[in-house]
Every structure is written in C-alpha cells, then in structure tokens.
N, C-alpha and C positions, 0 to 999 in steps of 0.2 A: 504494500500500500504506500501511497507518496503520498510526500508531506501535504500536497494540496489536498488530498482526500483524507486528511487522518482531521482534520478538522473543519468539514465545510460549511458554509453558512447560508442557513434555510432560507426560501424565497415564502413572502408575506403576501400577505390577502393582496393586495391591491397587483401585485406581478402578476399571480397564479389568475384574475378577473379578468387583467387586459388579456392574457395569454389563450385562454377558456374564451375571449370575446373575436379574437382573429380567428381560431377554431372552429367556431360557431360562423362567422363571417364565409371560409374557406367550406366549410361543411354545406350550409345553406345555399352557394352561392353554385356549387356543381351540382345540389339536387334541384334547383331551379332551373337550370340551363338544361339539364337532362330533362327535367320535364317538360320545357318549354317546346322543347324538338321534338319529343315524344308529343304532344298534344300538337303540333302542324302537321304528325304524319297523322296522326290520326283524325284530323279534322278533313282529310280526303277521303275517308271511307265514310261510308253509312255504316253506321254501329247501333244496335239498339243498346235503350239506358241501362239496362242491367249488366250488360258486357260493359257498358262505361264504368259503371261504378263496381264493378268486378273488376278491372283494369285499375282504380284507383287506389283499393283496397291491395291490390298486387302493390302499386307503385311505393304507398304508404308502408309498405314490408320491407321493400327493398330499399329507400330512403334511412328510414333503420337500422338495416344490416349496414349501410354503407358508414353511418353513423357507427357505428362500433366497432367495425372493421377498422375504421381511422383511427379510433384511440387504441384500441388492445393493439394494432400495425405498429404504430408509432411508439407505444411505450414498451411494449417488447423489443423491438430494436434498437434505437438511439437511446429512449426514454425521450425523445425530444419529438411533440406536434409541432407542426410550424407554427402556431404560435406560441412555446416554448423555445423554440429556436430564434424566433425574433425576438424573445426577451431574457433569453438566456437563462432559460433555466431547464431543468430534469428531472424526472420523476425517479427516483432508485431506488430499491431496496434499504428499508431501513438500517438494518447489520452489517452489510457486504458494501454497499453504496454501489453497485453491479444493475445492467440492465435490470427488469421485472421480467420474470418467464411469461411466456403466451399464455399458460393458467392464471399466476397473481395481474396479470394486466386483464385479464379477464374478470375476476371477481372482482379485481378494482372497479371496473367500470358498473358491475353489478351492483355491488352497494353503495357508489357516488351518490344516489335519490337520497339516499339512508341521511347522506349530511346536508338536503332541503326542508328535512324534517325535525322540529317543527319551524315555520320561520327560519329557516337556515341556519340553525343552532349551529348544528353541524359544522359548517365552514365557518361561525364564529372561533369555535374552537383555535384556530389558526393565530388568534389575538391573543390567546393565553397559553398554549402548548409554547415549552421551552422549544422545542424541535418545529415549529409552526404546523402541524399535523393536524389535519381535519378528523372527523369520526370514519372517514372511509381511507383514510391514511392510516390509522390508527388499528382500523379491523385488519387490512394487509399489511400493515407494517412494511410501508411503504415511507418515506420522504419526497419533498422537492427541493429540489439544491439550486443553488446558481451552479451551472457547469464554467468549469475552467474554458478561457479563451481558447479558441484551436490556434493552435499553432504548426507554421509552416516545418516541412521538415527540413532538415540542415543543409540535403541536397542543393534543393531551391534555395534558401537563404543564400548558400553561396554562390549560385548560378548569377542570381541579383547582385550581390556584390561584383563581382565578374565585370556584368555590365556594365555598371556604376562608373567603377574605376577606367 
C-alpha cells in the first residue's frame, strides 16, 4: 500500500451531489436520445395502443437496466462514473481501498434507496461519519475517496522533456 493510500481523504456530500448530478445528466441524456429515435421509427408504423404501451413498459425496463448497468460498470472497474471522474473522486472498498467487485457494486446500488429513507437521513449521515459514509456505504463497506491525480508515466514525461529542450 503507498503512502497516498494509507491515509486518504473522504469526499463530502456536496462532491459525491455534483458527481451523482452529471451521472444522472449523462444517464438521462442517452435514455432520451435513445428514445427519441426509437419513437421517429416508430411513428412510421401503424401500431395499435397496446403494442404502444407494451413497447413503453419494455422501454421503461430497459432504461433501468441501463441505469445500473452504468453504476455497478463503473464502480467495478475504475470505481470512477464520469461524474466521479470529473470531480475526482472513487468509490473503494472500505478495508482494501481496491476497486468494489461486480457483487458489492451490485448491492451497492441495491441499497442506495435505503439512504433516501427517510428524508434522506441516509446520505445525511455523510455530515457526521468520520469516514463521510452514507447508510449504503456503511451496509457495503464501501468509501469514496478523492482518487490520487493520474499521473503521466516516466516514459512520456521524458519524451516531453526531449522536446522541450
């Protein structure tokens, strides 16, 4: 473990809101466009309304799926959604400080509602947790960290210098 991770320091309610709001931005914004294409092709057919709203109820599933597809995607592998990555910060394992496997990124996402209840107690929590941990951070033992900058590898650093000079 390196120094930067033996002691990192938690990202607060207002990061973890914008982050969750580009998310949400990014999430919305390809199941509208998908739908919107989908609804031109289908306004060239004749369809009766029951196939419509048997279509919509499909749509509705898979707008869903693709909603959690994106976070358990994301926080199993980087630990970083893009709006995480725009604001720098990670979801980890609370112990290891290591990606979340495809299972805890999965029941993460399962009990997230857990901390809109009631009144968003739940993600109050974040204001008073030493480690800023919500009720569904807390059930997966899970954190969110600010992640270390990336940094270029030495190759490149020196390629640049190279040039410079």
């Amino acid at each position: 473990m390196s120094a930067e991770s033996a002691s990192p320091t938690y990202a607060g309610l207002a990061t973890r809101t914008l982050a969750f709001a580009v998310d949400a931005l990014v999430i919305n914004a390809v199941a509208w466009f998908v739908g919107v294409v989908v609804a031109l092709g289908l306004s060239l057919l004749t369809i009766p309304d029951e196939v419509v709203i048997a279509l919509a109820a499909i749509g509705a599933g898979i707008a869903l799926l693709w909603t959690a597809g994106y976070f358990v995607f994301f926080w199993s592998g980087t630990g970083q959604t893009l709006g995480d990555r725009l604001f720098g910060i990670t979801v980890r394992d609370g112990v290891t400080l290591e990606a979340l496997s495809l299972r805890r990124a999965a029941l993460r996402l399962l009990v997230l509602p857990l901390s809109a209840l009631p009144l968003c107690a739940g993600f109050l929590m974040i204001l008073v947790d030493r480690r800023r941990r919500a009720l569904h951070d807390r059930i997966v033992r899970s954190v969110v960290v600010y992640a270390p900058p990336a940094r270029a590898p030495r190759v490149a650093r020196s390629a640049v210098r190279e040039r410079v000079a």
